[in-house]
C-alpha positions as CSV (number, residue, x, y, z in Angstrom):
1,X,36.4,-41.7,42.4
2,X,33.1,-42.8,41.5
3,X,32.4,-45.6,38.8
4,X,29.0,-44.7,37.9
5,X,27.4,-44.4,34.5
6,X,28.9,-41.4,32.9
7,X,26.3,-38.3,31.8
8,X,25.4,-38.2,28.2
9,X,26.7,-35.6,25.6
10,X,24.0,-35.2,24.2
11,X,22.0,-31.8,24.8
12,X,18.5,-31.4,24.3
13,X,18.9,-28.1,22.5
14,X,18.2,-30.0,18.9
15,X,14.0,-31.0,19.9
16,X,13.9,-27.6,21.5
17,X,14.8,-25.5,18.1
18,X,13.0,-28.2,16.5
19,X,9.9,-27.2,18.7
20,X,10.8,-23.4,18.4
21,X,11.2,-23.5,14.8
22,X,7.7,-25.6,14.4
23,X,6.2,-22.8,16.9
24,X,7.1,-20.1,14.9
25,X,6.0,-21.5,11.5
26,X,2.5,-22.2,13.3
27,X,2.9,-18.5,14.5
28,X,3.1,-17.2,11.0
29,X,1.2,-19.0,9.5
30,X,-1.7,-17.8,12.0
31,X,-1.0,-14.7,11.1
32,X,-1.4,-14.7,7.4
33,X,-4.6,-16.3,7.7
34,X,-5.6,-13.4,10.5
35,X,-4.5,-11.0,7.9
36,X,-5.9,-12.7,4.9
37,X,-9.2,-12.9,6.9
38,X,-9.4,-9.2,7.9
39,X,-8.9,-8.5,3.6
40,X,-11.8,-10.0,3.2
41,X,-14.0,-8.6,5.8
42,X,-12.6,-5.2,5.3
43,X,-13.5,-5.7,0.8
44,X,-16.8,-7.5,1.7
45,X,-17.5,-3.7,4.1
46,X,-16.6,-2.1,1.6
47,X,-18.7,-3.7,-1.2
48,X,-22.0,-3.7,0.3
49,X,-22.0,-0.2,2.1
50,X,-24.4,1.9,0.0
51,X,-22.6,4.8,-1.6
52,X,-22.6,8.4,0.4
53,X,-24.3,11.1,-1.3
54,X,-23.3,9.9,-4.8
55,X,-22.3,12.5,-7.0
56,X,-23.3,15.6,-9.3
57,X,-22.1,16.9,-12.4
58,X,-22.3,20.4,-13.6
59,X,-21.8,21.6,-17.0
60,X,-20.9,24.9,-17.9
61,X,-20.4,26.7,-21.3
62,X,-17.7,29.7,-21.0
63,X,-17.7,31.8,-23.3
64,X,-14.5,34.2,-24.2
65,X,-14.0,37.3,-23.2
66,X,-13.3,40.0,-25.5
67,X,-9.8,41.2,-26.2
68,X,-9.0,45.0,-26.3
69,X,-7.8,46.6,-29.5
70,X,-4.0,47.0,-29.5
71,X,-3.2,50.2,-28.2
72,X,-0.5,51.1,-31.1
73,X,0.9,49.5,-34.4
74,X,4.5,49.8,-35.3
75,X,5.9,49.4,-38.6
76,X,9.9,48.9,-38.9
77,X,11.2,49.3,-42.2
78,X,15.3,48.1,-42.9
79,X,17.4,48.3,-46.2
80,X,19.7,45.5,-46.5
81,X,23.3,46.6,-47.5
């Protein structure tokens, strides 16, 4: 047997996910400010393209049309009891 130091029992994995977790927060964060940057292109676009065409209005005055006479009148007459 040998009397040598013995290994530590520690593991490394702690600083990684550390690192991981720091990566991925750096990662997001990126990519609001992407997306937050692309808003604001895409509303500043928006705001100084002139408009296309603009547009019309027409007004119209529609008159009724005329109703035919009923062809037949009916009078019911009933005795109450």
């Amino acid at each position: 047997m040998s009397s040598g130091p013995l290994p530590s029992l520690e593991h490394p994995t702690p600083r990684r996910r550390r690192g991981r977790a720091a990566l991925w927060w750096t990662l997001g964060v990126l990519l609001v400010a992407v997306v937050f940057a692309l808003g604001i292109a895409l509303g500043e676009a928006l705001h100084d393209n002139p408009r296309s065409g603009g547009s019309r209005t027409y007004v119209r005055t529609l008159r009724p049309l005329p109703l035919a006479p009923a062809p037949l009148t009916v009078t019911v007459t009933t005795t109450a009891r």
